[in-house]
C-alpha positions in Angstrom: -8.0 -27.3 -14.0 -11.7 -28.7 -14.8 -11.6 -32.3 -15.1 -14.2 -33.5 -17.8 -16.6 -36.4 -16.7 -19.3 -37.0 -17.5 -22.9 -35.6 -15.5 -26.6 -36.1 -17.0 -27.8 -32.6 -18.2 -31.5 -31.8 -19.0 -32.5 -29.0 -21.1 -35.0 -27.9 -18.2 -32.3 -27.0 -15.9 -31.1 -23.2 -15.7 -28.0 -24.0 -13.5 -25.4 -21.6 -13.9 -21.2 -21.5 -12.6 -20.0 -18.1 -13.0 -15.9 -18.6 -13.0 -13.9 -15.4 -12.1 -10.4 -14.9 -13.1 -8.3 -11.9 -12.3 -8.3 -9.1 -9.5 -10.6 -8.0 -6.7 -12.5 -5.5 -9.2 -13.3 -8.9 -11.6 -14.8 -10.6 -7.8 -17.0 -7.8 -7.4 -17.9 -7.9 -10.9 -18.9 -11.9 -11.1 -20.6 -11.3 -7.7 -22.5 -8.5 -9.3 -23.7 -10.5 -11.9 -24.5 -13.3 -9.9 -26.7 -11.0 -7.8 -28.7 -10.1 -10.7 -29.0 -13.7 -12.0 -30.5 -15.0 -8.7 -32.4 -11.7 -8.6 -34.2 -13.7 -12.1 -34.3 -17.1 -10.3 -31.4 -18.6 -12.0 -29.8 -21.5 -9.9 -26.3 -20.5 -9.3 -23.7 -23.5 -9.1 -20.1 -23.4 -7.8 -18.7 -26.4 -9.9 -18.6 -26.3 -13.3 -19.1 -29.6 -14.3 -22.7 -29.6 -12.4 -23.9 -26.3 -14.0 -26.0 -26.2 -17.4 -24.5 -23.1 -18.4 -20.6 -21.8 -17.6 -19.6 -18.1 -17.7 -16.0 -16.9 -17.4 -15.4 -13.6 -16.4 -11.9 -13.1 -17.5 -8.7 -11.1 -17.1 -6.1 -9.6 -19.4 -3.8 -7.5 -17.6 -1.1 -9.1 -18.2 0.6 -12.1 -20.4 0.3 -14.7 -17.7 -3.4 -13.9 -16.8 -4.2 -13.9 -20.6 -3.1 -17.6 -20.9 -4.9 -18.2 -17.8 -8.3 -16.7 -19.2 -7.4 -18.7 -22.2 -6.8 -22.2 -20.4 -10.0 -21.6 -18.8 -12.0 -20.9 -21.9 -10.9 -24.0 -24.1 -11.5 -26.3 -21.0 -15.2 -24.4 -20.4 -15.4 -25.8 -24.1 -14.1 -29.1 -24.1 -17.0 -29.4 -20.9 -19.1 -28.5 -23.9 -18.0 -30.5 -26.6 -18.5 -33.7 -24.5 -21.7 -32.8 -23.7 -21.5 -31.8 -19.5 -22.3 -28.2 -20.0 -24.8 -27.0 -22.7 -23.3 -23.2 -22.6 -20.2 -21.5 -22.6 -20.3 -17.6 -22.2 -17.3 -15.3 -21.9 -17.3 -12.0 -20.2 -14.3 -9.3 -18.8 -11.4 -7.7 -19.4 -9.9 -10.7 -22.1 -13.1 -10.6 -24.1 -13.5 -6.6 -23.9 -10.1 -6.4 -25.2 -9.9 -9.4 -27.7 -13.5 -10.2 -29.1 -13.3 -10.1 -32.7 -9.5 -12.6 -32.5 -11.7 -15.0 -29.7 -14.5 -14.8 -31.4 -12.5 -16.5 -34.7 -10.3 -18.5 -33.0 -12.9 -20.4 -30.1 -16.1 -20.2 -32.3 -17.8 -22.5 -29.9 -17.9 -20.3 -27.1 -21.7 -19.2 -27.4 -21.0 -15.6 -26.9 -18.6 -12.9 -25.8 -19.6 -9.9 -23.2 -17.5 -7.0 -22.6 -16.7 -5.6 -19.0 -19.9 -3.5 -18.6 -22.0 -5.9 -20.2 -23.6 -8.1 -17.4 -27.5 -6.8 -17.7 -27.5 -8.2 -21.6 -25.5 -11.7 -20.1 -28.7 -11.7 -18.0 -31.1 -10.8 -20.7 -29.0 -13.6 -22.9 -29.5 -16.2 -20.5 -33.2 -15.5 -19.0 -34.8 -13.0 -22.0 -37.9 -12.6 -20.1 -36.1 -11.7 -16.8 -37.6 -8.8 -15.0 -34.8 -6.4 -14.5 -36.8 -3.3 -13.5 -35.4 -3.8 -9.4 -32.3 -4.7 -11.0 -30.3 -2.2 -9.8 -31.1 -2.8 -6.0 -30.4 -6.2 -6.4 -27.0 -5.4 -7.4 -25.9 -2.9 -5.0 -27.2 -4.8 -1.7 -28.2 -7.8 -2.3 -24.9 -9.3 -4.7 -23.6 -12.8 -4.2 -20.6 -13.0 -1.6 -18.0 -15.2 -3.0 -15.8 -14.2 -0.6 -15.9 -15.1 3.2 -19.1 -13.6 5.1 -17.3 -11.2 7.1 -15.5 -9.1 4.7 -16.6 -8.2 0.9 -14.7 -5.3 -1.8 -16.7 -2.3 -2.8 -15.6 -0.9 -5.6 -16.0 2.7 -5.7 -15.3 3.5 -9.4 -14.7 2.1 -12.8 -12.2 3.2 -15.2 -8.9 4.6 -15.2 -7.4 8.2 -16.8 -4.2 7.7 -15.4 -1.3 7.4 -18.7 0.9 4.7 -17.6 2.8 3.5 -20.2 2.6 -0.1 -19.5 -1.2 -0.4 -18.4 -3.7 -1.5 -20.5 -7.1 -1.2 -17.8 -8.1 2.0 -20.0 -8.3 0.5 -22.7 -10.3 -2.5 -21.3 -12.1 -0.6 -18.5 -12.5 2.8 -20.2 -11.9 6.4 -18.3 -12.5 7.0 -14.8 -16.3 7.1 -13.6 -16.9 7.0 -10.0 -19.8 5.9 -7.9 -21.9 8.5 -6.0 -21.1 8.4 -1.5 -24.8 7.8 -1.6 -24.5 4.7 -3.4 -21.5 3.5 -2.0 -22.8 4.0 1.5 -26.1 2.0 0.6 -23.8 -0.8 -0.3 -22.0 -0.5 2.7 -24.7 -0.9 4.6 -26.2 -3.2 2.9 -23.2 -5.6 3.2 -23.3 -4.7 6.7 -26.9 -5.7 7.7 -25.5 -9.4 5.8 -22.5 -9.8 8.4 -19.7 -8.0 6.8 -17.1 -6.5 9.1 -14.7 -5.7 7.1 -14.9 -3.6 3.6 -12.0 -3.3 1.1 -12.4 -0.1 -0.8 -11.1 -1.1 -4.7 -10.5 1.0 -7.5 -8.5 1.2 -10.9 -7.5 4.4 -8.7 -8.4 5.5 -5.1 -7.3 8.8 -4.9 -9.1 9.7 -8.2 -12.1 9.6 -6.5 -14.7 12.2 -7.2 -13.3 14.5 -9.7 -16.1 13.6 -12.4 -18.2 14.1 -10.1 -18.0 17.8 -8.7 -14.0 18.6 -10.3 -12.6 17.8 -6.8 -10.9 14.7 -5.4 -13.9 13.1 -2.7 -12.0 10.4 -1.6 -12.2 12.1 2.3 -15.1 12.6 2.0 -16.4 9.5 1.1 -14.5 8.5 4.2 -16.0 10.2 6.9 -19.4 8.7 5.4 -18.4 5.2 5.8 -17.2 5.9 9.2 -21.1 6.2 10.3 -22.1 2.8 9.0 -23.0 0.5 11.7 -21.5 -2.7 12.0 -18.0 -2.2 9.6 -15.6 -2.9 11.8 -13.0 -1.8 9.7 -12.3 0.2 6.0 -9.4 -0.5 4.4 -7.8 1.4 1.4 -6.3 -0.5 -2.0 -5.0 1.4 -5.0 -4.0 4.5 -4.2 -2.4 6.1 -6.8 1.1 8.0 -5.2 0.9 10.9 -8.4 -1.1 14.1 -6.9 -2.4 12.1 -3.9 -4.8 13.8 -1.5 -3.2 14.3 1.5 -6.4 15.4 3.3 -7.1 11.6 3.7 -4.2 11.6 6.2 -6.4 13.4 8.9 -9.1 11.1 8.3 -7.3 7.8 8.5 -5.3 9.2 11.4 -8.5 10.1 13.6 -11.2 7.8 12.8 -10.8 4.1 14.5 -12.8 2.2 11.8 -10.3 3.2 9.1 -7.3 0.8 9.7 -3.7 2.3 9.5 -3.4 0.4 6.3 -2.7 1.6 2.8 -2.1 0.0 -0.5 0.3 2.6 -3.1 2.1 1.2 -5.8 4.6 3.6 -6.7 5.4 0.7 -9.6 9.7 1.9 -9.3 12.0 4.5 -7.9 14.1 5.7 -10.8 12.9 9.1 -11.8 14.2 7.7 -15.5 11.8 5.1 -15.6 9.1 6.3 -13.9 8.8 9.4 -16.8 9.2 6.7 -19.0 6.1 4.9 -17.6 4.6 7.7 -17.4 3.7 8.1 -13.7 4.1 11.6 -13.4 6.1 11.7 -10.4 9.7 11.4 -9.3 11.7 9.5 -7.1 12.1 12.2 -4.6 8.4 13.0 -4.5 8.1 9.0 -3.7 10.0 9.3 -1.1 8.4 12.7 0.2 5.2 11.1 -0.1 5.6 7.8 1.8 7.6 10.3 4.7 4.8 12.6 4.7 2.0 9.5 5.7 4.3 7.9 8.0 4.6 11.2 9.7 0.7 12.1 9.6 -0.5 8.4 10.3 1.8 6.9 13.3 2.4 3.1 13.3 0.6 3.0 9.4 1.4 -0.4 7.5 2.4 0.4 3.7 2.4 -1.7 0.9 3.5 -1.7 -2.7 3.8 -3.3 -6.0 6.8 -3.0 -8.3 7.2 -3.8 -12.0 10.9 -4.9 -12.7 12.2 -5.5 -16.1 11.1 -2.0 -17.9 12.5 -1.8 -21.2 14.2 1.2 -20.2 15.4 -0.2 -16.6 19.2 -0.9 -16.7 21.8 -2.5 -14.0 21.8 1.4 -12.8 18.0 1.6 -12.4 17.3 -2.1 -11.1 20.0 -1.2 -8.5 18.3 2.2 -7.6 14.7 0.5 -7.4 16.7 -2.5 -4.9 18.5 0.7 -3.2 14.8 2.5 -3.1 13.3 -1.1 -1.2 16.3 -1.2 1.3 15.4 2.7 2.9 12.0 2.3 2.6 11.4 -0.5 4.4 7.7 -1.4 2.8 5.5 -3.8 5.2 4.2 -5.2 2.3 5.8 -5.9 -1.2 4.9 -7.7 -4.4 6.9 -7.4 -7.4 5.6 -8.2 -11.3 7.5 -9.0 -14.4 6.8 -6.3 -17.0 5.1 -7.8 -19.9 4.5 -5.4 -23.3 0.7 -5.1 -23.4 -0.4 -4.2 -27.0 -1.9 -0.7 -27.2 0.1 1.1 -25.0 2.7 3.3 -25.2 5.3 1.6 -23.9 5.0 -1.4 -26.5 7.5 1.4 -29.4 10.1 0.2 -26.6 10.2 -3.3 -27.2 11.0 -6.0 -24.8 14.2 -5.4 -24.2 15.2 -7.4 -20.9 15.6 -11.4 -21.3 12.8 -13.4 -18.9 15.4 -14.7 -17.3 16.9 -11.7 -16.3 13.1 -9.9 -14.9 12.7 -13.3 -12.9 16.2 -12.9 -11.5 15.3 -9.2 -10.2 11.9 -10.2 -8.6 13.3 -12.6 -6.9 16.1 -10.3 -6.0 13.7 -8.0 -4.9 11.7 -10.3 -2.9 14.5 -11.8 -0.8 15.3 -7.8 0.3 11.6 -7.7 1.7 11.3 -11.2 2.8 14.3 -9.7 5.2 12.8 -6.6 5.5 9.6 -8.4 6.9 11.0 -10.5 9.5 13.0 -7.8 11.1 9.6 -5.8 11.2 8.0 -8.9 12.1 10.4 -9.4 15.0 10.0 -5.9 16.6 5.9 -6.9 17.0 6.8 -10.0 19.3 5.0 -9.5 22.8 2.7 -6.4 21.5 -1.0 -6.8 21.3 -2.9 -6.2 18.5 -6.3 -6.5 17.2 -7.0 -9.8 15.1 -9.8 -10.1 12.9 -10.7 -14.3 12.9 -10.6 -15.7 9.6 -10.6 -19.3 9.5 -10.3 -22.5 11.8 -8.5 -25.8 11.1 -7.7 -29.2 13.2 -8.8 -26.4 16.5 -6.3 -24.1 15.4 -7.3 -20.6 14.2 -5.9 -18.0 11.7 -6.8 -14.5 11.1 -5.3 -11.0 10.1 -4.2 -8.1 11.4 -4.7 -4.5 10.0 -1.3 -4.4 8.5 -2.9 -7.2 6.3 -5.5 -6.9 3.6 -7.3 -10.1 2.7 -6.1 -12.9 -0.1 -2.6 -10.9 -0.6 -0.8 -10.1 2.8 -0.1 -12.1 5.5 -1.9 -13.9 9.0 -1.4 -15.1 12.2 -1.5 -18.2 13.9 -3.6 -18.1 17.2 -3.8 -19.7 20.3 -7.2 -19.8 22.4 -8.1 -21.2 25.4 -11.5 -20.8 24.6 -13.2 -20.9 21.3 -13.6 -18.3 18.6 -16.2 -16.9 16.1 -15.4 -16.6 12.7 -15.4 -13.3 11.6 -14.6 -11.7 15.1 -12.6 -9.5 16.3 -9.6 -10.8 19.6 -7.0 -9.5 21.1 -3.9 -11.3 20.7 -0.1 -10.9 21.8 2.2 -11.9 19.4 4.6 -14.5 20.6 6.6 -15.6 17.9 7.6 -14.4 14.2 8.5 -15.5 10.7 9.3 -14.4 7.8 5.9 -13.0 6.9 3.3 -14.3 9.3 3.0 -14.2 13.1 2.1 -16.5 15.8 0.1 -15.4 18.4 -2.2 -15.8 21.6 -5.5 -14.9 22.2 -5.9 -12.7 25.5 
């Protein structure tokens, strides 16, 4: 929440807090933006309440981050209205999707920007800026809001995927993806400022390429961000399961930098509901699928996301999807509430499964991998593994493994006789387990 009190503005200041709500793609996004707005000499503020101007990059996926990105605008405004910030802009996914109803009902906001709109935010705010280098500054010289050591690259916009329940096309528009040339430059960029750790984020992974020469690239792409010096590791997010290149297999499989790691939300396992969402793939594909990368990849940690509550998702199918989590066995697991999103085709269903009922399934569901996690958990006491230092508090460190990506998985406690650089890498043997993190010591 902002809390409004009250700070001495002057009209000469250009001080500006960019606040970014949402997903990974929205962080790299804001950071983008803030890269080109220090690129013009704009001051760049953290807090809110000490910036002149206040822009809120928003999210609309789904209902909850709506009334988040909501929240966030009328308090942005109340800052205003009380005379703390002079500016209120609004950018993203809500505003793409929404404009015209935001624009009617917060009139004080001083403008809306859609998702692809950060050069005219930047031309808004500094009208004489000199945006010729503009697109340098972006790729390799972006703000970092995350820690030093690892950043996101996104490798595409967009999304042609038809899932029923989605709404990203609409807000995002189709797929486009980044050329390996650029990506790579960005790599390497982010490389040469300390990064050891790149998360490669898309609407969808596996996508990758076919605008560009008809073919999926994603392998490709790959084996050129193997050669940048100085990632540490790549990590995969977002990989669709539908028609998924198994030549990326290989490539995980044999090259060290590429951690056995990867994110696939198959979404659910009833072959009923998944035609219904639209995902264009079966139950018993899934599960040929997820065999066929343990098999290719040895040892590979696998996570997923599941949507629970479908309208079309019945004691039979919630009971298939807790069945599906049971053999599977995922390392990783997050479960959302379905929510109708208007625009898509799954909103001629209706809402047919009380609230009560979805929160009842995800937690269901997430007690079954909360078990499923400290069993796995369990097996990994007294085996070393590589730990990549995060953080350090009262002389006590934390970090992650490969089996965890960054903000959504779990860490491990470490012990150290002697004393560790944030954003290392350490060996550690794990001595002790819980539910979803490990405890460990340095070696």
């Amino acid at each position: 929440m902002l809390i409004v009190k009250s700070i001495d503005i002057t009209p000469a200041r250009r001080r500006v807090s960019v606040v970014t709500l949402g997903c990974e793609k929205n962080t790299v996004d804001s950071e983008v933006l803030m890269g080109g707005l220090r690129h013009t000499g704009v001051e760049l503020i953290n807090d809110p309440e000490r910036a002149d101007i206040v822009i809120l990059n928003t999210c609309g996926f789904i209902e909850s981050a709506k009334r988040e990105s909501i929240d966030s605008i009328l308090e942005a405004v109340e800052l205003k209205k009380n005379g703390i910030v002079r500016e209120v802009y609004v950018a993203g996914c809500l505003s793409e999707r929404y404009r015209s109803d935001l624009e009617l009902e917060i009139p004080e906001v001083d403008g809306y920007f859609g998702t692809q709109d950060f050069e005219n935010i930047i031309k808004t705010l500094v009208p004489d800026a000199a945006l010729q280098d503009l697109k340098y500054d972006l790729l390799g010289e972006r703000v970092l809001t995350t820690p030093k050591h690892f950043a996101y690259v996104k490798i595409s916009e967009g999304c042609d995927n038809p899932c029923s329940f989605c709404a990203i096309p609409i807000m995002r528009g189709g797929h486009r993806s980044k050329s390996i040339d650029e990506i790579a430059f960005e790599a390497m960029m982010l490389a040469t400022n300390g990064v050891k750790e790149i998360v490669l984020i898309a609407q969808d992974l596996t996508y990758y390429g076919l605008d560009l020469e008809n073919k999926r690239m994603l392998s490709d792409l790959l084996r050129r961000l193997v050669q940048v010096n100085g990632i540490g590791w790549i990590r995969l997010m977002y990989a669709y399961p539908a028609k998924f290149p198994l030549d990326i297999l290989d490539v995980i499989a044999g090259e060290e930098k590429i951690v056995k790691y990867l994110d696939i939300p198959v979404q659910h396992a009833s072959t009923e509901v998944l035609k219904s969402m639209r995902r264009g793939i079966t139950r018993r594909a899934t599960e040929d699928l997820l065999e066929t990368i343990r098999q290719k990849v040895p040892g590979i940690a696998l996570r997923t996301t599941l949507i629970t509550g479908y309208p079309n998702e019945g004691e039979a199918e919630f009971s298939e999807l807790e069945e599906f989590v049971e053999q599977m066995r995922f390392d990783r697991l997050g479960v959302f509430i379905y929510s109708v999103e208007d625009g898509t085709t799954a909103v001629s269903l209706g809402d047919t499964v009380p609230r009560e009922e979805k929160l009842r399934r995800q937690a269901r569901l997430m007690e079954l991998q909360r078990e499923i996690s400290f069993e796995k958990n369990q097996e990994k006491i007294g085996k070393k593994i590589r730990v990549l230092v995060e953080r350090e508090e009262d002389s006590v460190y934390f970090g992650r493994t490969e089996a965890d990506a960054p903000e959504v998985d779990a860490e491990i406690k470490l012990e150290s006789a002697e004393p560790l650089s944030i954003g290392s890498f350490a060996d550690a043997v794990v001595t002790a387990a819980e539910d979803f993190d490990l405890i460990g010591r340095v070696v």
